[in-house]
VOSE-470078 format. One record per residue (C-alpha): residue in three letters; chain; y, z, x. Coordinates in pm, 1 decimal. Layout:
# residues N
R  residuo  cadena  py  pz  px
R  ALA  A  Y  Z  X
...
# end
This chain:
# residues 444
R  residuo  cadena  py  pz  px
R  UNK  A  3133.5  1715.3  2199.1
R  UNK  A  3463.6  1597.4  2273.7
R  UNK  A  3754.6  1860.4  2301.5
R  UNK  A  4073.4  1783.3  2123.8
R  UNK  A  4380.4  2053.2  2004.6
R  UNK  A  4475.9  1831.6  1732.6
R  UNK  A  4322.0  1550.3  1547.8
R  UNK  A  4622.7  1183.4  1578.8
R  UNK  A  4679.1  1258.2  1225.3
R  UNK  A  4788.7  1612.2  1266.6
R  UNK  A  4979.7  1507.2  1578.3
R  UNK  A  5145.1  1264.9  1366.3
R  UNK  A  5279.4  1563.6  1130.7
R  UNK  A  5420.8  1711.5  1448.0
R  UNK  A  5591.8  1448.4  1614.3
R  UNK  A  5746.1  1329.6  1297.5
R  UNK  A  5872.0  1690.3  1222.2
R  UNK  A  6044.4  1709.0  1583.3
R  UNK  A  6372.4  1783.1  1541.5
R  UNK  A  6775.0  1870.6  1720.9
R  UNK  A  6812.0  2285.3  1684.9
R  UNK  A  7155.4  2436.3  1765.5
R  UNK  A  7184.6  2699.6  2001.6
R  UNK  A  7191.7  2951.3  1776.7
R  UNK  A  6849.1  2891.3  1606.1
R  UNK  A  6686.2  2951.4  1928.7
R  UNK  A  6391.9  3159.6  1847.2
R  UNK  A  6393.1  3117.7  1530.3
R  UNK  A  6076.9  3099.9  1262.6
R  UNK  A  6152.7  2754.7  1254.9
R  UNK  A  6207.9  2685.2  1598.5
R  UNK  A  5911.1  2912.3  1706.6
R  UNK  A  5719.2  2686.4  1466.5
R  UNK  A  5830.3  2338.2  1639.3
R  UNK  A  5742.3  2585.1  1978.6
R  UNK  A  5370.1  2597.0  1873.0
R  UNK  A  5366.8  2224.7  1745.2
R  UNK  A  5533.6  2121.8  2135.5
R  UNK  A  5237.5  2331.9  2271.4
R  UNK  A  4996.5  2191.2  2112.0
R  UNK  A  5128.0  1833.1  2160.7
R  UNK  A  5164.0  1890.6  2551.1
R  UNK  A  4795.4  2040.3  2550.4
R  UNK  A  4677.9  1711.0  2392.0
R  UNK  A  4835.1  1499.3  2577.7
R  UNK  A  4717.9  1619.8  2897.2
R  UNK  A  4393.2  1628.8  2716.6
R  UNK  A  4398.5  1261.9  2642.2
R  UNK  A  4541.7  1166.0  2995.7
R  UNK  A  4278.3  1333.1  3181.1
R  UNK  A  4029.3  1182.1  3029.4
R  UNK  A  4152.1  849.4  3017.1
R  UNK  A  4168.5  858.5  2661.2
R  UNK  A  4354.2  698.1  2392.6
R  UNK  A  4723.5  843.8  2489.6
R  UNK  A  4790.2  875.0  2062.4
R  UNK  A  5064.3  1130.3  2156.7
R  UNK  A  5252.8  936.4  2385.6
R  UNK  A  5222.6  649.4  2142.0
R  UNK  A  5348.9  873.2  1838.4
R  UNK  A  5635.9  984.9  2041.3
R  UNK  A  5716.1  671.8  2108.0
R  UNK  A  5713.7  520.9  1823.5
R  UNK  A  5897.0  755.0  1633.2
R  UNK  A  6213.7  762.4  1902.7
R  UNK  A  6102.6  1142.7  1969.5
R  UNK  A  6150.4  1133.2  2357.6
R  UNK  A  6557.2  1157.7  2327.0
R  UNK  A  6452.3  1456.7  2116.0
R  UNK  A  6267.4  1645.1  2366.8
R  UNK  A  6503.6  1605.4  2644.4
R  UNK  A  6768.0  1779.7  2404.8
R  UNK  A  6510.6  2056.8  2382.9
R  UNK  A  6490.0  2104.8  2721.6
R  UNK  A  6815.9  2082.3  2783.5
R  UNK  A  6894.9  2339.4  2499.5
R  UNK  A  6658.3  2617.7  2623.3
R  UNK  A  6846.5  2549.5  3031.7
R  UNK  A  7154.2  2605.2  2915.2
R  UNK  A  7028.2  2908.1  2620.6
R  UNK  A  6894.5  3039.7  2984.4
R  UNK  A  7135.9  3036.4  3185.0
R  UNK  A  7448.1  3108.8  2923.8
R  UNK  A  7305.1  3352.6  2644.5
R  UNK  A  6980.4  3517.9  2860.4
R  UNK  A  7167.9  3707.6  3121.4
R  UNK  A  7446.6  3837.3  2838.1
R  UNK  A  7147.2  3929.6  2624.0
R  UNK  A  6995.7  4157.0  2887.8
R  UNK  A  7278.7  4371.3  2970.3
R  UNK  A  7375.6  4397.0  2582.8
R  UNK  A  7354.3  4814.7  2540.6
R  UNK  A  7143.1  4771.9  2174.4
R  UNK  A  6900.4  4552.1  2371.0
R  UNK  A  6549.8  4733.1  2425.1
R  UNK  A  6279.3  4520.9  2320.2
R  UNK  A  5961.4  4666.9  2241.3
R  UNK  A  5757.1  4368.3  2303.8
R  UNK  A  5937.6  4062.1  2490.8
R  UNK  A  5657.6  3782.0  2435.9
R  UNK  A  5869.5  3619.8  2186.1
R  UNK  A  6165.9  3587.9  2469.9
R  UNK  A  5901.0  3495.3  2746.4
R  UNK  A  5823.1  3185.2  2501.5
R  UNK  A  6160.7  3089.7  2476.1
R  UNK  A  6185.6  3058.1  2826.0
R  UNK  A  5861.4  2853.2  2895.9
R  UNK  A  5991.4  2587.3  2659.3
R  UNK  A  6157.2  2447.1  2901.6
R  UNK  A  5846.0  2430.3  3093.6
R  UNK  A  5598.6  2305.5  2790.0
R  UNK  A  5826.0  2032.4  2766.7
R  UNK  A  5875.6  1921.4  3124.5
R  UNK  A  5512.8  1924.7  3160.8
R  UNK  A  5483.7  1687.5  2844.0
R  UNK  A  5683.9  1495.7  3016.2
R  UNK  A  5574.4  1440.8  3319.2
R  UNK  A  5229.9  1335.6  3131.0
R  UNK  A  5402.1  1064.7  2946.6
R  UNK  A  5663.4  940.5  3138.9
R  UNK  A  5390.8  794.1  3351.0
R  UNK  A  5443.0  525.7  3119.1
R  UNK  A  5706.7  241.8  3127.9
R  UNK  A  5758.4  217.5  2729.0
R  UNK  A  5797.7  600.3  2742.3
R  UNK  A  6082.5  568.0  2990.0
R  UNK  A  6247.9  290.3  2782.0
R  UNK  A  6197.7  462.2  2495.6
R  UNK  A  6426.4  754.0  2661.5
R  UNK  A  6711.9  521.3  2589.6
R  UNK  A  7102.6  651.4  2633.8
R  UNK  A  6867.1  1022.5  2709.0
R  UNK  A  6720.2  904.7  3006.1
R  UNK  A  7130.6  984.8  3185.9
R  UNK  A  7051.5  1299.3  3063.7
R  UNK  A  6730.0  1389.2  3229.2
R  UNK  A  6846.7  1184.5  3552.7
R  UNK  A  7094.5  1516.4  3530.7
R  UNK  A  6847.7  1734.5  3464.9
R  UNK  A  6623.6  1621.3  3750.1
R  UNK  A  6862.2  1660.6  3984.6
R  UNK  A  7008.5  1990.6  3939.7
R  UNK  A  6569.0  2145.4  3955.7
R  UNK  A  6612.2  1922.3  4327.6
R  UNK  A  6893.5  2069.0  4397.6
R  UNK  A  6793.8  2412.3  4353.8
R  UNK  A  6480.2  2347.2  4484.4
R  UNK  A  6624.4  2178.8  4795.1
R  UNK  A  6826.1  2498.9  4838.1
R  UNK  A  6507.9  2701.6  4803.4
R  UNK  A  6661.0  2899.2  4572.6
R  UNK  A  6349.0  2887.2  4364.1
R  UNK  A  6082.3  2927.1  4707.5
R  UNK  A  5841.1  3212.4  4726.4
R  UNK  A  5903.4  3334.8  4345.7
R  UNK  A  5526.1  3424.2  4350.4
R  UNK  A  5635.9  3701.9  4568.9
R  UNK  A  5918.3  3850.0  4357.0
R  UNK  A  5650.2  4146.7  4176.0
R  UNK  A  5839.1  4429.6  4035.4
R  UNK  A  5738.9  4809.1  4164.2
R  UNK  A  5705.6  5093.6  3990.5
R  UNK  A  5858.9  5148.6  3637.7
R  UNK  A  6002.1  4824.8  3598.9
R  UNK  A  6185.3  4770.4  3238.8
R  UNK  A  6042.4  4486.5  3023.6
R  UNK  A  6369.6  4316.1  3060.6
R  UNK  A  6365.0  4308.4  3440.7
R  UNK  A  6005.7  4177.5  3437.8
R  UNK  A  6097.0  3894.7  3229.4
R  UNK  A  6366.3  3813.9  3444.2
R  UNK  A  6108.7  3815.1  3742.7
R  UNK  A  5870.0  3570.4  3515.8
R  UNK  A  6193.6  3332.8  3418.5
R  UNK  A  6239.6  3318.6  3804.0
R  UNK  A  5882.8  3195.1  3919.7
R  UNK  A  5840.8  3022.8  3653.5
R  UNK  A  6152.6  2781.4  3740.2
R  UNK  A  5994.9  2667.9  4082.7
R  UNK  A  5734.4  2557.3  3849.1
R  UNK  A  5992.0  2343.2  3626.7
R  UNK  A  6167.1  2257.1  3985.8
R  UNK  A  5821.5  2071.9  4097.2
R  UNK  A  5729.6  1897.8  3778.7
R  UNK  A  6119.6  1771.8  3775.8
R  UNK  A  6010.9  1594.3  4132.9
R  UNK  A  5727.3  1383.0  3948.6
R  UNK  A  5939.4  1313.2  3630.4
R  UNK  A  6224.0  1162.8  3882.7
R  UNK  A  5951.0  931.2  4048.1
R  UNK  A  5886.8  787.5  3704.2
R  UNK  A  6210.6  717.0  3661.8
R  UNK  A  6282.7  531.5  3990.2
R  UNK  A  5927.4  333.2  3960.8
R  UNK  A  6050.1  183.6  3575.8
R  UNK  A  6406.9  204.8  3522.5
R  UNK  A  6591.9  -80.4  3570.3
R  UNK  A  6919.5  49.4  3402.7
R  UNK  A  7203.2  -17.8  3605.8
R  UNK  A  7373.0  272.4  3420.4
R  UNK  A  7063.2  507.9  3530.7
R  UNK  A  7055.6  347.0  3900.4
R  UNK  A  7430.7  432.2  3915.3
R  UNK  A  7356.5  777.1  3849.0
R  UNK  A  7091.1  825.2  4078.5
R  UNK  A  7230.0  678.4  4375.3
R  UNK  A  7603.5  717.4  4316.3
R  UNK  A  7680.7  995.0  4152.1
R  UNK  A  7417.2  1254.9  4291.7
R  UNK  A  7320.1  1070.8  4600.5
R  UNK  A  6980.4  1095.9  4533.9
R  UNK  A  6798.0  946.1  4823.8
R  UNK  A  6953.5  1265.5  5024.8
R  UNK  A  6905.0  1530.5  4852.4
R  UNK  A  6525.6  1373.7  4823.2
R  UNK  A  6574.1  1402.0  5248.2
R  UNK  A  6646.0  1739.4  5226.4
R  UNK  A  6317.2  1786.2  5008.1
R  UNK  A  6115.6  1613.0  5258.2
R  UNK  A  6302.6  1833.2  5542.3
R  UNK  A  6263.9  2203.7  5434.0
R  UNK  A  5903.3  2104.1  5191.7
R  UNK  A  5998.2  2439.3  4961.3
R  UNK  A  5587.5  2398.2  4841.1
R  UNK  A  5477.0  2416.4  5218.2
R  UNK  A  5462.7  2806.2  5413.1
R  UNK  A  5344.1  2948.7  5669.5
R  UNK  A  5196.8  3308.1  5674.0
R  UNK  A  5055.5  3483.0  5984.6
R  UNK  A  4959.1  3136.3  6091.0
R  UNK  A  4824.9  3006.4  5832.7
R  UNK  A  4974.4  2701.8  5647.9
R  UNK  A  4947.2  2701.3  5257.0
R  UNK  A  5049.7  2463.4  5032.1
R  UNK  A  5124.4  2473.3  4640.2
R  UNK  A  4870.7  2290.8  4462.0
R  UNK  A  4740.3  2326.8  4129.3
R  UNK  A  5011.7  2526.6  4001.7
R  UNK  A  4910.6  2785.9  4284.7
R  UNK  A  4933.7  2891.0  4669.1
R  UNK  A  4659.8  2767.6  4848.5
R  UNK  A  4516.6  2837.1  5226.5
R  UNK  A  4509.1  2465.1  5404.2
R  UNK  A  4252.1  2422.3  5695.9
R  UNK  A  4389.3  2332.9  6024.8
R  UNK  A  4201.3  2000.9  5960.4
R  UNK  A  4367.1  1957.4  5645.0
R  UNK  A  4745.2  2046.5  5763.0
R  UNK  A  4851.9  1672.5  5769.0
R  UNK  A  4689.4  1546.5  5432.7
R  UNK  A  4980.9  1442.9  5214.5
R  UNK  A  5005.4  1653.2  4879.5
R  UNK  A  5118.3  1500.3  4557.2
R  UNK  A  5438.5  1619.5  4552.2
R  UNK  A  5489.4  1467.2  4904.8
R  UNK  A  5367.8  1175.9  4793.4
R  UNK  A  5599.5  1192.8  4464.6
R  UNK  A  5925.6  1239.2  4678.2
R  UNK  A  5787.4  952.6  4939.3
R  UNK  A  5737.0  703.6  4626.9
R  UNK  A  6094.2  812.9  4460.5
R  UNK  A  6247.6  711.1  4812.2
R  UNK  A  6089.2  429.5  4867.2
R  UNK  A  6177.6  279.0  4544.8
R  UNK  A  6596.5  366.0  4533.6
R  UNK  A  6606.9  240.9  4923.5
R  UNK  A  6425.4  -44.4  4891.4
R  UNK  A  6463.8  -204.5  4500.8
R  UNK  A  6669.7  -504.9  4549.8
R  UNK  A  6876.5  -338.8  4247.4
R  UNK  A  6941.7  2.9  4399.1
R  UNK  A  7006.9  -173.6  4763.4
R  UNK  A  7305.8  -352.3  4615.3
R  UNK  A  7447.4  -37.1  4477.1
R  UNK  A  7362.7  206.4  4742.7
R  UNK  A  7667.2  305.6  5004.8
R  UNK  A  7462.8  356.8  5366.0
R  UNK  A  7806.7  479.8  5511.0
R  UNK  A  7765.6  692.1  5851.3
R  UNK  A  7694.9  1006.1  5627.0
R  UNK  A  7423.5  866.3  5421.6
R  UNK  A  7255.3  632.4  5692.9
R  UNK  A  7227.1  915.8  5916.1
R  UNK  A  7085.9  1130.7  5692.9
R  UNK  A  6813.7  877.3  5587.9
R  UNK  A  6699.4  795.4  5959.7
R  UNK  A  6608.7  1154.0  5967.4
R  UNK  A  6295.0  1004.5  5752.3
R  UNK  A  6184.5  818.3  6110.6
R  UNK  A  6056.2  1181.4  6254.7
R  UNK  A  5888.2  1210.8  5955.4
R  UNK  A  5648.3  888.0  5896.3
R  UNK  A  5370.5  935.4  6131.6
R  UNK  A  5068.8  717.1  6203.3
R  UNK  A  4863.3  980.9  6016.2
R  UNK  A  5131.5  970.2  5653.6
R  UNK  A  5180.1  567.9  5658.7
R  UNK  A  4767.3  582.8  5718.2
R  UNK  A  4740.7  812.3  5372.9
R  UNK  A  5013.6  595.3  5191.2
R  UNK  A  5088.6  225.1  5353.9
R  UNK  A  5345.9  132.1  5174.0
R  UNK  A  5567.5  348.3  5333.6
R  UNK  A  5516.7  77.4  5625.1
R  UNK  A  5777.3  -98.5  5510.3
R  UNK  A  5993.9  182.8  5453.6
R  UNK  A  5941.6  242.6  5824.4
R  UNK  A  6064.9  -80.4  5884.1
R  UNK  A  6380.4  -79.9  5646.6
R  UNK  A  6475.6  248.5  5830.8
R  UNK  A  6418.3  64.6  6200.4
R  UNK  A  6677.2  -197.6  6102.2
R  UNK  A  6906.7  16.7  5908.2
R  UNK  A  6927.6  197.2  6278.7
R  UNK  A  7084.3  -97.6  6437.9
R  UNK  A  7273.7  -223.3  6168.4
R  UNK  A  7609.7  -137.5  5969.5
R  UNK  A  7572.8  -219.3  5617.1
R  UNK  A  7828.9  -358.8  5433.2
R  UNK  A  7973.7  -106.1  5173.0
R  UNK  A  7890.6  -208.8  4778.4
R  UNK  A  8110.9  -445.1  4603.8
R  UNK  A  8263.9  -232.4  4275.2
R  UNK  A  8106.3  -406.9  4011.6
R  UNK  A  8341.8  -347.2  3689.3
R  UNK  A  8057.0  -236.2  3416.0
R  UNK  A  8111.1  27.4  3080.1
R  UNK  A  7882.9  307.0  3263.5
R  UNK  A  7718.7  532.0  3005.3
R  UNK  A  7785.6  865.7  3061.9
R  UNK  A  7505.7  1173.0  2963.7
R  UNK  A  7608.7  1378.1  2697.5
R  UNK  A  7357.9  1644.8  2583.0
R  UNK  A  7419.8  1896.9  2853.9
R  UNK  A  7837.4  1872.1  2805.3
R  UNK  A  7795.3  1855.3  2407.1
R  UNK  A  7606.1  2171.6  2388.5
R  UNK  A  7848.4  2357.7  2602.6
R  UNK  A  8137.4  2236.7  2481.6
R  UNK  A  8029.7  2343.6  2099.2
R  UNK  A  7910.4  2711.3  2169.7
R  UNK  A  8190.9  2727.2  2509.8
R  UNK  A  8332.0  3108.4  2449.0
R  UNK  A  8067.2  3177.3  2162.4
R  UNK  A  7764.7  3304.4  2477.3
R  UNK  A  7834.9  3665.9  2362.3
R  UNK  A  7840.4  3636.9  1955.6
R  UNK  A  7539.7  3398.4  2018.6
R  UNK  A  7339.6  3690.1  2245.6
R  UNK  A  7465.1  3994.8  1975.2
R  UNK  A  7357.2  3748.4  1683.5
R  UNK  A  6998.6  3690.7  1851.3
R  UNK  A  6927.4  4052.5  1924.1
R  UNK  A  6997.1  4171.7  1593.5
R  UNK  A  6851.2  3892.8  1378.4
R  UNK  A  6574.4  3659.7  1595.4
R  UNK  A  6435.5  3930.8  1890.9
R  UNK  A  6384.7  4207.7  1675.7
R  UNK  A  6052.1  4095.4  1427.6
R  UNK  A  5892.4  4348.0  1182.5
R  UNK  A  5552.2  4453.1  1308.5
R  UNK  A  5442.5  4205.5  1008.1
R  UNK  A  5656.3  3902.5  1173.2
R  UNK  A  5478.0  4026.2  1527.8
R  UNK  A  5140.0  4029.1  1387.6
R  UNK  A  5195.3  3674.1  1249.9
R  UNK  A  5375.0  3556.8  1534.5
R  UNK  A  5082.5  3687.8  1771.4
R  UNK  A  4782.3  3559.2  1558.4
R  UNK  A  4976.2  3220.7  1574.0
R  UNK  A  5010.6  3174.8  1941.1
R  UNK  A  4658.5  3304.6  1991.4
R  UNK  A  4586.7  2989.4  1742.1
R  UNK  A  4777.1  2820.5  1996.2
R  UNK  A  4640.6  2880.7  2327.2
R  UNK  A  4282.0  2849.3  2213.2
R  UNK  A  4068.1  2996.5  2524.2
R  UNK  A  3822.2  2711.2  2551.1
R  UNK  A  4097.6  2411.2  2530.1
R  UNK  A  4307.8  2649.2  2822.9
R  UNK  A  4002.9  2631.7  3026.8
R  UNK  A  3915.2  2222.1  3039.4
R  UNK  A  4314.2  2219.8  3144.9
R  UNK  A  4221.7  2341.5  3454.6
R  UNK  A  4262.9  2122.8  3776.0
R  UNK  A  3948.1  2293.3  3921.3
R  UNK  A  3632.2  2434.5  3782.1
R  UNK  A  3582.1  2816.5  3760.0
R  UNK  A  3410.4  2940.8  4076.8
R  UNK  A  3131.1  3185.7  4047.6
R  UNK  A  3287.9  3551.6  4198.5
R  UNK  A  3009.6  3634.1  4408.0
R  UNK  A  2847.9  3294.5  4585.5
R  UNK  A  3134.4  3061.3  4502.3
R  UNK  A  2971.5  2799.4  4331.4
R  UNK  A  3049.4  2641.9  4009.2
R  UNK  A  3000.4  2874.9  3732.8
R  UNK  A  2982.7  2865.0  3337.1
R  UNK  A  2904.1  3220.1  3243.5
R  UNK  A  3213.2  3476.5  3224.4
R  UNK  A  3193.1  3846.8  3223.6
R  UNK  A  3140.1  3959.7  2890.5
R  UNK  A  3342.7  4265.4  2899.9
R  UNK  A  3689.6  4131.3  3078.6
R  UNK  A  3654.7  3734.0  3020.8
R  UNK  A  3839.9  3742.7  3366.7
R  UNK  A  3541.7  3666.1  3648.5
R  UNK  A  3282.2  3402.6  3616.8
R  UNK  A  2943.9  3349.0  3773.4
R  UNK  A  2697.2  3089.4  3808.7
R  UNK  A  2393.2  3296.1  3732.4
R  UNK  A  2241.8  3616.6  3573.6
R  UNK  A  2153.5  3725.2  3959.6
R  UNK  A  2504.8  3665.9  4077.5
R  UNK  A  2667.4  3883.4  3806.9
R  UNK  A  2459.0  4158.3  3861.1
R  UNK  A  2507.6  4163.6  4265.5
R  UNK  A  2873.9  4161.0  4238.3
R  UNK  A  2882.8  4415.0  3960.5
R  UNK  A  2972.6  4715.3  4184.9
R  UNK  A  3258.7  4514.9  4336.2
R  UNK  A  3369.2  4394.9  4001.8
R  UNK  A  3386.9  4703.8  3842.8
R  UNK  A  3689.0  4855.2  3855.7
R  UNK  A  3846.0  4555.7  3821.7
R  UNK  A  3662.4  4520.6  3514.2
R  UNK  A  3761.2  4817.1  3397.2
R  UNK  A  4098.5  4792.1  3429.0
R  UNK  A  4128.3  4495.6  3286.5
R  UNK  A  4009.5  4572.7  2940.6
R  UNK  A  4222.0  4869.5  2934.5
R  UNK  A  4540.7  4666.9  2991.9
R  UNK  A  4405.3  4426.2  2738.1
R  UNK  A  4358.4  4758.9  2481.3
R  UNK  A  4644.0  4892.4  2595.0
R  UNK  A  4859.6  4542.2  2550.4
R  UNK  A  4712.9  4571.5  2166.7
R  UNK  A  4798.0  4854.2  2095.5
R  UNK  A  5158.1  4783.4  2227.0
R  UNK  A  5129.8  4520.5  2022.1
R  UNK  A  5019.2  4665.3  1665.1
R  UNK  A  5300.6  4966.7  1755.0
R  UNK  A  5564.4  4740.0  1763.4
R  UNK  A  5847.8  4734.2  1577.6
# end
């Protein structure tokens, strides 16, 4: 039977009911319920994509000139992040009992940037993005930024030690999970580039924040490449993995993303005319020439040509672009929701503690049941990139422990062979899950 989250008439009911919040209704019951509708969207659409299904939710957001909406969203939960968040946690009266209803305030940001990425695969969605699409250019380019500055690298490691308050360990999980948002920004910007043919857009990209070099710095320090104690691991899948020595050179997809998003502003006839390759620029772009190997062009050929743009660009001096006079668009979701809270941050944080982050234990109860709705276990599992790997002979498995639902095994045999390794893990797994329960029903 096929797997769905939501039937296209249901999805209909949430797209239509999609709507602009203020900063101040951040976490509220209504905003938490457009929260699980955005979930349950994003889950579908990926759903649909993977499969090579009928894309209904891309075509409903479409249609009903939702995608400007979402980008406000996003937008809205950056700046709630980094302007009310920080004041919130060093208010004196704020000691939350149970912080799950913050944590999902903060991976808005990245429910929607993953929707994203899923639909802007598609031209009409990008059109559809209209006067918005300035907006997430912005966007995109301050995740690269940070990214490029690895400000967001090695976030995994950030683990908190001892008696860490609830507060601080939300902090750590806002902080890894922005290198997430950083990497999905890379794939929404290579949609961009590959449809966009707005010379408002293209302006942005390439004049205003110089794009094509901050995409050479991505290419130069590769913040989802490490090394450690020799061995080279790459994030993929959402997660650190161990690369074989024979496997060192094979191109990732977010390589491939930032190779694509270069090759399209240096070499579209439309971005050419409006990119200046003064001394700065060119030589930071023939920096590219150490970088495309036999063994890359061989994985993605294209960038052949890019090999030979860069060759001539070497030997040449470009003329400077001629200053076309055009009305530029200008974004205006970031600036408009500063502008209207600007010296409110404070009376927005006290406002939030004392009337959205402090639920009734009914209101938690609700809340919780909801969001288990949400995340239904089965649907979370086909969202995987990779099948679940039996724990003891590494094969494909479809059983899962019983007791923890956390390791999963191929066979009766299997489980029973790594049961006295599994144990304790066992154990304590089911206690934190009791324990996380009973934090839960306590709470206040």
């Amino acid at each position: 039977m096929e797997l769905s989250v939501i039937l296209p008439v249901e999805a209909e009911g949430f797209v239509q009911s999609v709507d602009v919040f203020s900063l101040k209704e951040v976490g509220s019951t209504r905003w938490f319920r457009q929260h699980e509708h955005i979930e349950k969207l994003n889950m579908q659409a990926i759903l649909n994509a993977t499969a090579m299904h009928d894309e209904f939710v891309k075509e409903l957001l479409v249609s009903y000139g939702k995608i400007p909406v979402l980008i406000h969203e996003m937008i809205l939960i950056e700046v709630w992040k980094q302007k009310v968040f920080p004041i919130l946690c060093q208010l004196q009266d704020f000691n939350p009992k149970n912080t799950f209803q913050l944590y999902m305030v903060i991976h808005q940001e990245a429910t929607i940037i993953n929707l994203l990425e899923t639909i802007m695969f598609h031209k009409d969605s990008c059109d559809a993005a209209d006067d918005s699409l300035l907006d997430l250019v912005d966007y995109c380019h301050r995740k690269l930024t940070l990214l490029a500055s690895k400000a967001t690298h090695d976030q995994d490691d950030v683990t908190g030690t001892g008696n860490i308050s609830s507060v601080d360990e939300l902090k750590i999980q806002s902080a890894a999970l922005e290198f997430e948002i950083s990497l999905k920004a890379v794939s929404v910007l290579r949609y961009i580039t590959d449809h966009t043919n707005s010379i408002s857009v293209i302006n942005r990209m390439l004049c205003t924040h110089n794009l094509p070099c901050v995409l050479v710095q991505l290419i130069d320090c590769c913040p989802w490449s490490r090394c450690r104690g020799g061995v080279i691991e790459k994030y993929i899948n959402s997660k650190w993995q161990k690369i074989p020595i024979e496997d060192n050179l094979k191109m990732t997809k977010l390589d491939g993303q930032v190779w694509i998003s270069l090759y399209n502003l240096l070499l579209k006839e439309d971005c050419q005319r409006k990119y200046d390759f003064n001394n700065f620029n060119k030589n930071q772009l023939l920096k590219l020439r150490g970088f495309l190997t036999e063994v890359l062009i061989d994985q993605l050929p294209n960038l052949a040509e890019l090999q030979r743009f860069l060759a001539h660009l070497a030997v040449t001096d470009p003329a400077p672009p001629k200053k076309d006079l055009i009305f530029e668009q200008i974004p205006e979701v970031w600036s408009r929701i500063v502008s209207e809270n600007s010296g409110k941050w404070k009376a927005i944080a006290k406002y939030q503690v004392k009337e959205t982050f402090n639920p009734s234990e009914s209101d938690l109860r609700l809340q919780a049941k909801r969001l288990a709705q949400t995340y239904n276990l089965d649907v979370m599992e086909s969202l995987l990139p990779e099948k679940p790997k039996c724990g003891s002979c590494g094969k494909e498995a479809a059983k899962r422990c019983s007791q923890c639902q956390g390791e999963w095994y191929c066979h009766r045999e299997c489980q029973v062979n790594h049961w006295p390794k599994h144990k304790k893990a066992c154990q304590l797994m089911i206690e934190a899950r009791e324990k996380m329960q009973g934090h839960l029903k306590n709470s206040t």
